[in-house]
TORKOL-4160 file (C-alpha; in steps of 0.2 Angstrom, whole numbers, padded with zeros to 4 digits, m for minus):
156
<pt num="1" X="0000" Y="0000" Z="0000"/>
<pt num="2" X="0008" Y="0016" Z="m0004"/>
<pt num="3" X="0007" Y="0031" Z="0007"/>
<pt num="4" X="m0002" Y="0047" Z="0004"/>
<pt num="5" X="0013" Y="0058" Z="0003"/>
<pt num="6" X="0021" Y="0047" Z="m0010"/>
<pt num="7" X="0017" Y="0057" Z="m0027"/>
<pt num="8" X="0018" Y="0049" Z="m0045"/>
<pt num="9" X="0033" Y="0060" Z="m0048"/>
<pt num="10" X="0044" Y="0049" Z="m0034"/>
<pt num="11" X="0040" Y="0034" Z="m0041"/>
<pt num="12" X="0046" Y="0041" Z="m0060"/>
<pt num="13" X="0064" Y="0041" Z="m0052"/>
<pt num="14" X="0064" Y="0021" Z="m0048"/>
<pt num="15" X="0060" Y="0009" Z="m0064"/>
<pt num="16" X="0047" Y="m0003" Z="m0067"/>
<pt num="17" X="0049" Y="m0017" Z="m0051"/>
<pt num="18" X="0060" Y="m0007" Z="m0040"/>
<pt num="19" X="0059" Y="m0012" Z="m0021"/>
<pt num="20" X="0065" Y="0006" Z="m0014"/>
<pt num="21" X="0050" Y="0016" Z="m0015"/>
<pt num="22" X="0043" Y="0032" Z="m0006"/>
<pt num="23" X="0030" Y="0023" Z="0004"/>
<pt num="24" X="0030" Y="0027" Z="0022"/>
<pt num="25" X="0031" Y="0014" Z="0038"/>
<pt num="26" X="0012" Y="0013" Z="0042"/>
<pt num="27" X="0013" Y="0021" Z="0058"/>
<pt num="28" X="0014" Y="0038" Z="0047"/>
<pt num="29" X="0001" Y="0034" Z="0035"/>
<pt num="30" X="m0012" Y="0038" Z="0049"/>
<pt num="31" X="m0022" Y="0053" Z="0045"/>
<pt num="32" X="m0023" Y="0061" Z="0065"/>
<pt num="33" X="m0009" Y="0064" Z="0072"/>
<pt num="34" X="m0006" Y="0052" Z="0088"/>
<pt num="35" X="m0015" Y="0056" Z="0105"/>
<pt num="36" X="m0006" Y="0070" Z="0112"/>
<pt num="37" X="m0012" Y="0083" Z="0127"/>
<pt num="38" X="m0019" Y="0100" Z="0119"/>
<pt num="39" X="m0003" Y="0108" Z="0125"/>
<pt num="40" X="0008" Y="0097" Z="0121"/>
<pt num="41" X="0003" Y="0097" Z="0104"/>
<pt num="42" X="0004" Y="0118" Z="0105"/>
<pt num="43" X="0022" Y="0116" Z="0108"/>
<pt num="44" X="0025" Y="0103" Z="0095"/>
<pt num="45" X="0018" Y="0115" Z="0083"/>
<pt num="46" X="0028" Y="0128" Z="0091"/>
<pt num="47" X="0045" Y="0121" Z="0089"/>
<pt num="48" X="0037" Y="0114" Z="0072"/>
<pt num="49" X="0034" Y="0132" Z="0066"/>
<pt num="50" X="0052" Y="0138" Z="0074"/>
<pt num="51" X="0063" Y="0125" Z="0066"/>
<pt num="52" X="0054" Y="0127" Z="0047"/>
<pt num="53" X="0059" Y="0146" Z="0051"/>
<pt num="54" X="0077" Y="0139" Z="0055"/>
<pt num="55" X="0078" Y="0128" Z="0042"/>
<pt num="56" X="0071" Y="0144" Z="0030"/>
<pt num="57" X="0086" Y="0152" Z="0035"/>
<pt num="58" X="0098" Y="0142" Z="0036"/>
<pt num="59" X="0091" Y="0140" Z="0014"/>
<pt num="60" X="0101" Y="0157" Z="0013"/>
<pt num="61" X="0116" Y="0154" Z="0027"/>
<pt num="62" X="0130" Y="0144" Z="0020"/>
<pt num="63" X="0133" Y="0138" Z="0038"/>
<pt num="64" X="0118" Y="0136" Z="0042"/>
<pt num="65" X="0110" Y="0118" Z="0039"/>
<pt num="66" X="0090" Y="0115" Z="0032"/>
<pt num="67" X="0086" Y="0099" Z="0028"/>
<pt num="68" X="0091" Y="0094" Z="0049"/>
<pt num="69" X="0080" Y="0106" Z="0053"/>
<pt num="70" X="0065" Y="0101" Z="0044"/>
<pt num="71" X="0067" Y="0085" Z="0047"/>
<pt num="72" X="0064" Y="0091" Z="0066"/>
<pt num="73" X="0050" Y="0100" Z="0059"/>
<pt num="74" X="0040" Y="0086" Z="0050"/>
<pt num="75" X="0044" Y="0075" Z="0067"/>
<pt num="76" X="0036" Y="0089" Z="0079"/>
<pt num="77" X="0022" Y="0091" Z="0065"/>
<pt num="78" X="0019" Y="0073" Z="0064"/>
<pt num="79" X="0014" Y="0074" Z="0083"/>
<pt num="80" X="0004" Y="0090" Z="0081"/>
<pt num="81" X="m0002" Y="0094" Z="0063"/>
<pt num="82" X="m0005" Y="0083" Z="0050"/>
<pt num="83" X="m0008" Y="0096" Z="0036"/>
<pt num="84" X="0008" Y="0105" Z="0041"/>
<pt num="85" X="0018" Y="0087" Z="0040"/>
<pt num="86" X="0010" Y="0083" Z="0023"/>
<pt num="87" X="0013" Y="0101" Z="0016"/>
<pt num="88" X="0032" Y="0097" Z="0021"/>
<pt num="89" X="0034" Y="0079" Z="0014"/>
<pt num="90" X="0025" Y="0085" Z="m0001"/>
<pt num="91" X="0035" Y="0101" Z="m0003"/>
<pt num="92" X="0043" Y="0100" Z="m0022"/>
<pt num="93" X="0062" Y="0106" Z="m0015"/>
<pt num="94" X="0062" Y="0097" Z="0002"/>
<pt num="95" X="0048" Y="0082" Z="0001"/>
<pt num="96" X="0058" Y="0071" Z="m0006"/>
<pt num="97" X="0074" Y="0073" Z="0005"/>
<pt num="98" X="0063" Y="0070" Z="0021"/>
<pt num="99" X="0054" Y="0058" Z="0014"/>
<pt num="100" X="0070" Y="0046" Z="0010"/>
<pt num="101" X="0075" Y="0052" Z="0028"/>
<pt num="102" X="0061" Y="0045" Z="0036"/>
<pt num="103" X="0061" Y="0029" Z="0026"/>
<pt num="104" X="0078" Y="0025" Z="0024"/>
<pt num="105" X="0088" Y="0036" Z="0037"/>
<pt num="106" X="0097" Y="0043" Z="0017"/>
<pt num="107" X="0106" Y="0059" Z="0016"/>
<pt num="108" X="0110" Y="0062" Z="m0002"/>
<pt num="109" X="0128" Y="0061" Z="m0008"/>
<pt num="110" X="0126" Y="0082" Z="m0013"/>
<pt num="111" X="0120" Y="0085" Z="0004"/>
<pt num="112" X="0136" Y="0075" Z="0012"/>
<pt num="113" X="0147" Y="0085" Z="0003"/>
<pt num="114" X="0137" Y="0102" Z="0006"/>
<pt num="115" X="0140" Y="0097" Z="0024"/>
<pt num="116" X="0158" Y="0092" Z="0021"/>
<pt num="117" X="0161" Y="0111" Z="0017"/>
<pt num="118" X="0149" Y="0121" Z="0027"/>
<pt num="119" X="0158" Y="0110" Z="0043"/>
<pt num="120" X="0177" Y="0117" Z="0035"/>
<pt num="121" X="0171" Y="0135" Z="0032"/>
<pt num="122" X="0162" Y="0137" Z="0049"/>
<pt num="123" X="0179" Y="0131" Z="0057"/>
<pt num="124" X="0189" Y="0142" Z="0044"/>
<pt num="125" X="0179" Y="0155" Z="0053"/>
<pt num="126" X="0178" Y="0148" Z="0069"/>
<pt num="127" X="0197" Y="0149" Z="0068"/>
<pt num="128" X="0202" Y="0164" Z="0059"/>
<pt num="129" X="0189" Y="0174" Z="0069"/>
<pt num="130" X="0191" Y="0170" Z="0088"/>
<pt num="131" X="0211" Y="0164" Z="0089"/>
<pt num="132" X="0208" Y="0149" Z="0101"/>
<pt num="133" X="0217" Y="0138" Z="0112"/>
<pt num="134" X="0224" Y="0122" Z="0106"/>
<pt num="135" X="0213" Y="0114" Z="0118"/>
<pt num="136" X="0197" Y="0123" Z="0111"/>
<pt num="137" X="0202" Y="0121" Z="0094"/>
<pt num="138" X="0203" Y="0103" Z="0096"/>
<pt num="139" X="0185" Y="0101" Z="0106"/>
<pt num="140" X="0176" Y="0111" Z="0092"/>
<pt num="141" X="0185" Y="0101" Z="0077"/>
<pt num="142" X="0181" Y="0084" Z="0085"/>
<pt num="143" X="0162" Y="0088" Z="0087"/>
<pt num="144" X="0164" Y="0094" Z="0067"/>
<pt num="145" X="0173" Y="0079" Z="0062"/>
<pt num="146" X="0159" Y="0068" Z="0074"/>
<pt num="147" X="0142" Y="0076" Z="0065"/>
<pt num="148" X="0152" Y="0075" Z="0047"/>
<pt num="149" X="0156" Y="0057" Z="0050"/>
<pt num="150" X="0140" Y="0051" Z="0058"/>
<pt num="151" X="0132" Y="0061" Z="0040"/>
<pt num="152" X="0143" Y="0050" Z="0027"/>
<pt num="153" X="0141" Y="0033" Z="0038"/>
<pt num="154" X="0122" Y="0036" Z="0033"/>
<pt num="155" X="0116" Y="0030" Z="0017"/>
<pt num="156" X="0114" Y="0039" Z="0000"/>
């Protein structure tokens, strides 16, 4: 059974037979999101709301990362607003990347690289614009190194 948010254009990109498609694990193919308190869901929505605005501007920051941010997003919306997931899975520039997130736990092999050289540039600068310590240097480049391994050990 495929899922709702999988549109005809994502199957277009697998031929005829292909195991790997878009459709969701079926605890997402659920059309309310799952019993949560009344303010609870608020504040899912809330962050929801706060990190599509992260993840808007991190679009236009180089240093800045969007796709983890949405991926948050569609997780806090999946637990508060349906509509506002669906518009985010279906979204033309984003949908497809979250979708193969949630199915697959997939980064694509652009966005490794995109992430490769936002990690050097925002040490670049990290290093060029505050002179640290040898002991600070080495703290900030091994949590760099950690979040830019643990993105090409995921699949593409």
């Amino acid at each position: 059974m495929t899922s709702p948010v999988a549109t005809h254009a994502d199957k277009a990109h697998f031929p005829a037979g292909d195991e790997r498609d878009m459709s969701l694990p079926d605890e997402t193919q659920r059309s309310e999101p799952p019993a949560v308190s009344a303010p609870m869901r608020g504040l899912f929505l809330a962050l929801g709301l706060f990190f599509v605005a992260l993840g808007f501007v991190g679009a236009f920051l180089p240093v800045l990362p969007t796709t983890p941010f949405l991926i948050l997003a569609a997780a806090c919306f999946a637990k508060s607003s349906r509509r506002l997931e669906l518009w985010l899975l279906d979204h033309p520039r984003f949908g497809p990347t979250l979708r193969e997130w949630r199915v697959r736990r997939a980064i694509p092999r652009k966005a490794k690289f995109m992430s490769l050289a936002g990690s050097s540039l925002g040490f670049l600068l990290f290093w060029l614009g505050s002179n640290p310590g040898p002991l600070l240097m080495v703290a900030v480049a091994s949590l760099m190194l950690f979040g830019v391994a643990y993105v090409f050990s995921r699949p593409s």
